[in-house]
SELUM-569141 format. One record per residue: residue number from 1; x, y, z of N, C-alpha, C in turn. Coordinates in pm, 1 decimal. Layout:
SELUM-569141
(site NUM, (X, Y, Z), (X, Y, Z), (X, Y, Z))
...
end
This chain:
SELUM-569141
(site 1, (83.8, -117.5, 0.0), (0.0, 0.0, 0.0), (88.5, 124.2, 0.0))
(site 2, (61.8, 227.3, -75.2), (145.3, 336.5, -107.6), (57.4, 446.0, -3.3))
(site 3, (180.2, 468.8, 44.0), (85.6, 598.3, 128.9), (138.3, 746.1, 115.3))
(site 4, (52.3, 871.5, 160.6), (86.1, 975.8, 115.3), (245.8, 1031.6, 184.8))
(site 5, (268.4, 1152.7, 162.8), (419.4, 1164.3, 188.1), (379.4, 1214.2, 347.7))
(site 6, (465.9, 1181.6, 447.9), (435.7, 1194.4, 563.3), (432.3, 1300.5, 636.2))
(site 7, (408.8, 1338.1, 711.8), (383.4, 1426.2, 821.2), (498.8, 1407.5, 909.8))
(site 8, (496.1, 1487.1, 979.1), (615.3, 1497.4, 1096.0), (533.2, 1543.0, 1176.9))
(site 9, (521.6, 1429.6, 1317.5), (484.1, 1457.6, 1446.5), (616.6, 1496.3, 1570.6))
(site 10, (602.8, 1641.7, 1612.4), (729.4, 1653.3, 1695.9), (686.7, 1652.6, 1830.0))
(site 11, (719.6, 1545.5, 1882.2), (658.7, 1527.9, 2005.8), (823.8, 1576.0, 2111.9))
(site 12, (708.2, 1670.6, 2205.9), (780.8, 1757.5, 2297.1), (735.5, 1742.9, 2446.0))
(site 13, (818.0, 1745.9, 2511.5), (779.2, 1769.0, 2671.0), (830.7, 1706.7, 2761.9))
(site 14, (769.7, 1678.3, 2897.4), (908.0, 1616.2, 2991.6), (829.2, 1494.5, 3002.2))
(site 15, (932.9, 1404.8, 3079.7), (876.3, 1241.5, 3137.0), (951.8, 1152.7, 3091.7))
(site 16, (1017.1, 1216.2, 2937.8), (1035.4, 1066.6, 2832.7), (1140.0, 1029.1, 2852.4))
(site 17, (1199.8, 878.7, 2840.3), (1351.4, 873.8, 2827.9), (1420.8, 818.9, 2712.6))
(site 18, (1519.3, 820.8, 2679.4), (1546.8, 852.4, 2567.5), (1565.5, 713.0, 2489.9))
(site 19, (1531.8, 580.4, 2601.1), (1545.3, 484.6, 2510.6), (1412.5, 406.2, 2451.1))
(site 20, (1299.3, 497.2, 2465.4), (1191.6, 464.3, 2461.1), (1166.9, 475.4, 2291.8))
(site 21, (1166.8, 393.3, 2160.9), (1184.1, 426.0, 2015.3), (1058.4, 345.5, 1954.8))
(site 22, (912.0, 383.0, 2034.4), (793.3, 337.2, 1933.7), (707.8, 376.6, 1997.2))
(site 23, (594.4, 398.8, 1961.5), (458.5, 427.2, 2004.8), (353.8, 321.1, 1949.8))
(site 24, (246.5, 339.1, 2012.5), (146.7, 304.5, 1962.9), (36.1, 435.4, 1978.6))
(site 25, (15.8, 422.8, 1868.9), (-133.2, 499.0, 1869.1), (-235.2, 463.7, 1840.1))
(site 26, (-390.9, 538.8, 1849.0), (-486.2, 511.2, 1835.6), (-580.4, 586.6, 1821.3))
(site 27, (-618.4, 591.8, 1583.6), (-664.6, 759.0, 1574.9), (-816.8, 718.9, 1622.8))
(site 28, (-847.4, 902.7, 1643.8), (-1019.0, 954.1, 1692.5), (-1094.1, 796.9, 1585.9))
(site 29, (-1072.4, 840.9, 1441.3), (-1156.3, 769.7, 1325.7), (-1052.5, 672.9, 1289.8))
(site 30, (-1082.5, 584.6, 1283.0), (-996.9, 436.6, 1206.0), (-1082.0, 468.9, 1097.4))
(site 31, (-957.8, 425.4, 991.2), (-964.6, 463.8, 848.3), (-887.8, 357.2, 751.0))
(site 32, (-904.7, 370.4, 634.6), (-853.8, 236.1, 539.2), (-686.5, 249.1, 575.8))
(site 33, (-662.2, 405.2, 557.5), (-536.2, 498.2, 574.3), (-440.4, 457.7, 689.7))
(site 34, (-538.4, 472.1, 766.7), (-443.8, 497.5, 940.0), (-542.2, 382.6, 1049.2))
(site 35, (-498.6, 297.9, 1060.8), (-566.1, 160.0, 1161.1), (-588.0, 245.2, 1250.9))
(site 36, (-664.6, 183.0, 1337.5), (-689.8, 220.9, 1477.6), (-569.4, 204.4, 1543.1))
(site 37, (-534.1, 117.2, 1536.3), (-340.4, 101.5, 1637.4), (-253.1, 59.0, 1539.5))
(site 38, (-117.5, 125.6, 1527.9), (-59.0, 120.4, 1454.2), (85.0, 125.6, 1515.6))
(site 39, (215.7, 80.0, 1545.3), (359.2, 80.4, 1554.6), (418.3, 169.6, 1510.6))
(site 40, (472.7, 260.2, 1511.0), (594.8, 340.2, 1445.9), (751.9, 358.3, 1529.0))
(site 41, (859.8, 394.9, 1453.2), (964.9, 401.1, 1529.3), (933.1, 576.1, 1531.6))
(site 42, (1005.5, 612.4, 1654.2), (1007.3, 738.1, 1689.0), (1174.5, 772.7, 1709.3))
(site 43, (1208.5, 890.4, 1657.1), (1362.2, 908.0, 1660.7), (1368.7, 1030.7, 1748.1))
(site 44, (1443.2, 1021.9, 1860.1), (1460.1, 1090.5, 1971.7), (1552.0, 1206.3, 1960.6))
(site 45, (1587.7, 1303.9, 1965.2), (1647.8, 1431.5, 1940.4), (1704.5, 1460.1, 2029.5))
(site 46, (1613.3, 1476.6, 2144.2), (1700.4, 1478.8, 2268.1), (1593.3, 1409.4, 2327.4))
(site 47, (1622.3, 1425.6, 2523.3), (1553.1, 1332.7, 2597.3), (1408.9, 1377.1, 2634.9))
(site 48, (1368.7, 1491.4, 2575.2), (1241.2, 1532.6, 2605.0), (1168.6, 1517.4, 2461.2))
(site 49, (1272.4, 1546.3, 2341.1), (1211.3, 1540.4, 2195.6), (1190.4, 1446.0, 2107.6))
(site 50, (1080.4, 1403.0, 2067.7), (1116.8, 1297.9, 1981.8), (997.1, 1349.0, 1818.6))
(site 51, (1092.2, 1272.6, 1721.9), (1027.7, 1277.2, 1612.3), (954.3, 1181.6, 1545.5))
(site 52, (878.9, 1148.5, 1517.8), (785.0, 1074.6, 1431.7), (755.6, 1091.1, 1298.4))
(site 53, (668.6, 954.3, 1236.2), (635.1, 987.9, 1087.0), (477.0, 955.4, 1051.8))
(site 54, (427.1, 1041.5, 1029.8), (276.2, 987.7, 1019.7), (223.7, 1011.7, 841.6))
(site 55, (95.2, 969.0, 826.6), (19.9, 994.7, 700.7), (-12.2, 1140.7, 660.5))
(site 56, (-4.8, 1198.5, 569.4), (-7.8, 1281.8, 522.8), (-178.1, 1327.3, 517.6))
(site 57, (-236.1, 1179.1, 511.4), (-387.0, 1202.5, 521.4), (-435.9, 1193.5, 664.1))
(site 58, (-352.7, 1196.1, 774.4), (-385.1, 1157.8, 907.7), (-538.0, 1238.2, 913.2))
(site 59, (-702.6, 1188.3, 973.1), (-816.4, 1262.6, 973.5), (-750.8, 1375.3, 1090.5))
(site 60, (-881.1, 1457.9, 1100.1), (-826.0, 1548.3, 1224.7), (-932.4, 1478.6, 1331.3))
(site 61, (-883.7, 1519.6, 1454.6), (-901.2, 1437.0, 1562.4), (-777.1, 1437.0, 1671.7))
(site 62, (-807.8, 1337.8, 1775.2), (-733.5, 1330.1, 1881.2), (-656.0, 1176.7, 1851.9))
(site 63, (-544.2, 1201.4, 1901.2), (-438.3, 1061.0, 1876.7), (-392.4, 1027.4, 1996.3))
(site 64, (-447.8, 906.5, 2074.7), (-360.2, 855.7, 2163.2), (-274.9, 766.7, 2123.2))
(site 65, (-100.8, 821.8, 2208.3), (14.4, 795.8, 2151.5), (62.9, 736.9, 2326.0))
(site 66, (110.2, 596.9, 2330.6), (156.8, 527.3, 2434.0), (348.6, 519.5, 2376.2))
(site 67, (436.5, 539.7, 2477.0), (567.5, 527.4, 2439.1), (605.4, 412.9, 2457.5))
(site 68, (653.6, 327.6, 2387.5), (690.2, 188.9, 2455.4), (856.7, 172.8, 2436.2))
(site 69, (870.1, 59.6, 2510.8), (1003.3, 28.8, 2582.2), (1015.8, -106.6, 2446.5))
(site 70, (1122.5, -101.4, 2351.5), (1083.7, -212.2, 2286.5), (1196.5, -313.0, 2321.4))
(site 71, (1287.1, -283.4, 2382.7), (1309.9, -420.3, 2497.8), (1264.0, -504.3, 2579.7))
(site 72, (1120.0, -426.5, 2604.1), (1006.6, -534.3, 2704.2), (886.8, -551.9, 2571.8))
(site 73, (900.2, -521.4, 2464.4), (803.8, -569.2, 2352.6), (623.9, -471.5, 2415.4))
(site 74, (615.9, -505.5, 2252.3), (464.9, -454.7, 2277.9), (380.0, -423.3, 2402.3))
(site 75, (405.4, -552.3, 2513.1), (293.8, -572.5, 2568.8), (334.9, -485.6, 2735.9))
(site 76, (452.1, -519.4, 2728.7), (488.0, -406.5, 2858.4), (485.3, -269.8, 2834.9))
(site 77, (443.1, -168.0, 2872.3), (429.5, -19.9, 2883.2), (515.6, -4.8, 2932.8))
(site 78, (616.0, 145.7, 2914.8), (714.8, 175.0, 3026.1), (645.2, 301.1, 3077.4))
(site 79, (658.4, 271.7, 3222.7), (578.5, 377.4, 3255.9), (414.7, 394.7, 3272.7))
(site 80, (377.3, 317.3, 3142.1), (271.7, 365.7, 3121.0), (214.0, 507.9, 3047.4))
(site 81, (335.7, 557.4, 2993.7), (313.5, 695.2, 2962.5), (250.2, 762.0, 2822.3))
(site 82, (86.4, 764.1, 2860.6), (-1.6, 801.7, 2758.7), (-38.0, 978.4, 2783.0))
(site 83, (-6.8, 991.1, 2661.7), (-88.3, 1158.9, 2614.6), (-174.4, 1127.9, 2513.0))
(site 84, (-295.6, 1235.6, 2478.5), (-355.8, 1277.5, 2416.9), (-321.6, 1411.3, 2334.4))
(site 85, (-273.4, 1344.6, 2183.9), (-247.4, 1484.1, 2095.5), (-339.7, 1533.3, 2004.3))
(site 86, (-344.8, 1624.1, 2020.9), (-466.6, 1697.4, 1894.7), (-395.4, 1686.5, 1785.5))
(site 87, (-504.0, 1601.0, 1683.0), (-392.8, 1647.4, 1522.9), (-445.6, 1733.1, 1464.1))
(site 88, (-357.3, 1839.3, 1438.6), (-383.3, 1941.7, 1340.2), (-274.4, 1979.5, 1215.9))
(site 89, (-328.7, 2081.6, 1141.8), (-259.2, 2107.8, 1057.4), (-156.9, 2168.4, 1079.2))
(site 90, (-30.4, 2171.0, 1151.7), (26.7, 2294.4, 1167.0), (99.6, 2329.0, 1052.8))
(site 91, (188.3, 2476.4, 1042.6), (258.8, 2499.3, 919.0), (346.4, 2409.4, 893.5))
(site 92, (421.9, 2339.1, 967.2), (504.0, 2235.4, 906.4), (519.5, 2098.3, 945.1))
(site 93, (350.3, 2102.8, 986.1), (301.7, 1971.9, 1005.1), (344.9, 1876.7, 1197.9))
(site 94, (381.9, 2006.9, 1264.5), (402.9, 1912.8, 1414.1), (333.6, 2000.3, 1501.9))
(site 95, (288.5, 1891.5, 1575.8), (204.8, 1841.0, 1709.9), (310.8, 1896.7, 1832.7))
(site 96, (248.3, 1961.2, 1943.7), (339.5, 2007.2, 2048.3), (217.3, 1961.7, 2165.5))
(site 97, (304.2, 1928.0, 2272.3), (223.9, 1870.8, 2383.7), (296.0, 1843.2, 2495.3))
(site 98, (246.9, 1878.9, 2624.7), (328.5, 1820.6, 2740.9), (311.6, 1702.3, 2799.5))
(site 99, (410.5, 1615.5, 2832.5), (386.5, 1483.4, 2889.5), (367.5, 1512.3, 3050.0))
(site 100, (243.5, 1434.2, 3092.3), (224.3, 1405.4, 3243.1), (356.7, 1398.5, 3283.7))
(site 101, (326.3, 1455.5, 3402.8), (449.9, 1461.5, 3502.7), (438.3, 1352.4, 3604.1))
(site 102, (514.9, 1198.3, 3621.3), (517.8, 1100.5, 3712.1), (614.3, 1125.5, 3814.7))
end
């Protein structure tokens, strides 16, 4: 499946650590486009920043994004550390948000 050219999600804020390299998310609307849960690698910038790659057609809506530990695989959470991001259009396509403070 060919998908559109991606988006850049720049996910910002405190909590994260830096060896944390996937998410799962889970858009507002499941779509042919974008599953309801989906894997991505996330590339870390620094220890609060990380970058992502999403669909170009992502709907608008809310995206819950879980960070996972992929040394403990899918099923362990580290942390547990879920936000809620609004997707929008921004000018160059990234998402800004603060992570719960544990």
């Amino acid at each position: 499946m060919t998908r559109g050219v991606a988006s850049t999600l720049v996910v910002s804020g405190t909590g994260f650590l830096p060896e944390l390299t996937a998410f799962v998310g889970t858009a507002a609307r499941e779509t042919p486009e974008f599953p309801a849960t989906e894997v991505r690698p996330v590339e870390f910038v620094a220890s609060t920043r990380a970058v992502l790659h999403l669909p170009s057609n992502l709907p608008a809506g809310r995206l819950d994004v879980t960070l996972i530990n992929p040394d403990d695989g899918l099923a362990r959470l580290t942390r547990g550390l879920t936000v809620v991001v609004p997707v929008v259009k921004a000018p160059q396509g990234e998402v800004h948000f603060e992570a719960p403070n544990r």
